[in-house]
C-alpha positions, 0 to 999 in steps of 0.5 A: 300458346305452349312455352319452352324454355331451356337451351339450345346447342349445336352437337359436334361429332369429330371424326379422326381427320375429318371436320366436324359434323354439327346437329342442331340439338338441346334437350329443351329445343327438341321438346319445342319441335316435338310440339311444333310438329304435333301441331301446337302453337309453340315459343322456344325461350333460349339463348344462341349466339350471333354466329353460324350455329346460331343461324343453324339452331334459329333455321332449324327453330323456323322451319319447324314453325316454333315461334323465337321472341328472343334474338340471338345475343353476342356469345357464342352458340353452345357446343357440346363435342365428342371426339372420337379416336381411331378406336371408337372411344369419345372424349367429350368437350364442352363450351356452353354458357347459360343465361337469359334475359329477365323473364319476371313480370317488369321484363314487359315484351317477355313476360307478355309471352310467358303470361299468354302461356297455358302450359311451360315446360323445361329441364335439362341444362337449363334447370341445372347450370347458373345463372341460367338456371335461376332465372328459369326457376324464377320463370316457372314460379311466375308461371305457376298460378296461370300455366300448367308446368312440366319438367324433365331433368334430363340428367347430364352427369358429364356436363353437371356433374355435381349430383347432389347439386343436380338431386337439390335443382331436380327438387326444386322444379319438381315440386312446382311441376304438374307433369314430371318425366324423367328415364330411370338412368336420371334416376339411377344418377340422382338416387343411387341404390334407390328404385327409380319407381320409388324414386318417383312415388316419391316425386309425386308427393313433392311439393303437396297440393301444389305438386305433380299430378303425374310422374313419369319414368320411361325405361327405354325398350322396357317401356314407360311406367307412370304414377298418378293419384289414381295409381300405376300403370305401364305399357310396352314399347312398340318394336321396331328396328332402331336407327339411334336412341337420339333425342327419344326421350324428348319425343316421349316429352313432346307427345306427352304433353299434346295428348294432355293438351289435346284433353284440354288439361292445360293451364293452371285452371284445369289442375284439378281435372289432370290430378283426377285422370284415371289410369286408362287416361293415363294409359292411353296417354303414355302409350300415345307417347311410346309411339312417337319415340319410337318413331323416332328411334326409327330413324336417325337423329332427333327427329320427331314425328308429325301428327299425321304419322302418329295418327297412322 
């Protein structure tokens, strides 16, 4: 079983003298579907309200076959807006809220999901907005002895705009993580004047024996690059007529832990083996997740492959 745990919202797209147009989204939430498609058994922890986006974020959660223990609770489901004006130009509107129910070990029909769990993944808003964030934190630290952690920070400077609040929660999850990936604009934002390469050497080192095994920074059209213990690697992005960038990078983050899934390298157990992977493993694996965000740049929206179209 594969857990993700973050938040799940409904993107609006205001149109001048038209209604909204509303898309099922959340970083976290992508990242659930990815792995659901590629053939994982896969439960999406978050919050959504008891209204109609809530009923849009739980259908679209069900057809996708990603398991939801968690009802939907009494606020409102998370909106994140962009109006546009007669000239193109976005103003961004934001009504979220960011909370879980208890995720440690006495919460006893919750934990019980988590602690089946070999491999829990989060970032984003959730790693970031209290007091959902704290929880989240809490969650990854139960998890840790058992379940292999991944994370992406997934940087939304408009929403959390503090960086240095944002660079001291990044920390936090990366040194608890065994898989880090990040694009080189998060950071870009969390390290000003800094090589996000060496950004992310430094990331790698966090957290000691305890930290990740690999650290992964994609580039968009530049392809990824990745650092592991066995040294550096990058590879190109596949070329293909893009339809929107929309929900890549959560592409990337899906693909990326089914290829190590598929290597058997999930749970706390198999630690040793993932910080061992040579950089072929490591190659074949990032490429592997190239393929998949380019599929889905291929087409309109946030909208990841399937296993089989990977395996065409």
């Amino acid at each position: 079983m594969l857990t993700v745990i973050g938040e799940a919202l409904v993107d609006e797209v205001v149109l001048p003298g038209k209604d909204p147009v509303p898309h099922v989204g959340g970083s976290p939430m992508n990242v659930a579907v990815g792995l659901a498609r590629l053939g994982h058994p896969v439960q999406f922890l978050g919050r959504f309200g008891r209204d109609a986006y809530g009923d849009m974020v739980a259908g679209h959660l069900r057809i996708n076959d990603v398991m939801v223990p968690l009802p939907p609770d009494s606020q409102p489901t998370s909106v994140a807006r962009a109006v546009l004006d007669s000239d193109g130009a976005a103003r961004y509107e934001f009504a979220l809220s960011w909370s879980l129910p208890d995720l440690r070990p006495d919460d006893g029909a919750v934990n019980f999901m988590v602690a089946a769990t070999t491999l829990l993944h989060t970032g984003s808003i959730a790693s970031m907005m209290d007091p959902g964030a704290e929880q989240v934190l809490d969650a990854v630290i139960d998890a840790h002895p058992r379940a292999t952690i991944s994370y992406d920070p997934n940087c939304r400077p408009s929403i959390i705009t503090n960086v240095d609040h944002a660079r001291a929660q990044a920390e936090k999850f990366v040194a608890l993580s065994d898989v880090v990936k990040a694009s080189d604009e998060d950071l870009e934002w969390l390290y000003p004047g800094v090589d996000p390469k060496e950004s992310a050497r430094k990331w790698l080192a966090l957290g000691g024996a305890e930290g990740p095994a690999v650290v992964v920074v994609t580039q968009g059209s530049a392809g990824p690059w990745a650092v592991c213990a066995a040294g550096e690697i990058s590879c190109a992005a596949p070329l293909v007529d893009v339809a929107d960038t929309v929900g890549a990078g959560d592409s990337f983050m899906a693909a990326l832990l089914s290829a190590l899934v598929d290597r058997e390298l999930d749970g706390a157990q198999r630690r040793t083996d993932l910080r061992a992977m040579n950089t072929s493993m490591l190659a074949d694996v990032i490429g592997y997740a190239a393929r998949a965000a380019a599929i889905t740049v291929s087409r309109a929206g946030a909208n990841p492959p399937t296993r089989a179209e990977l395996q065409k």
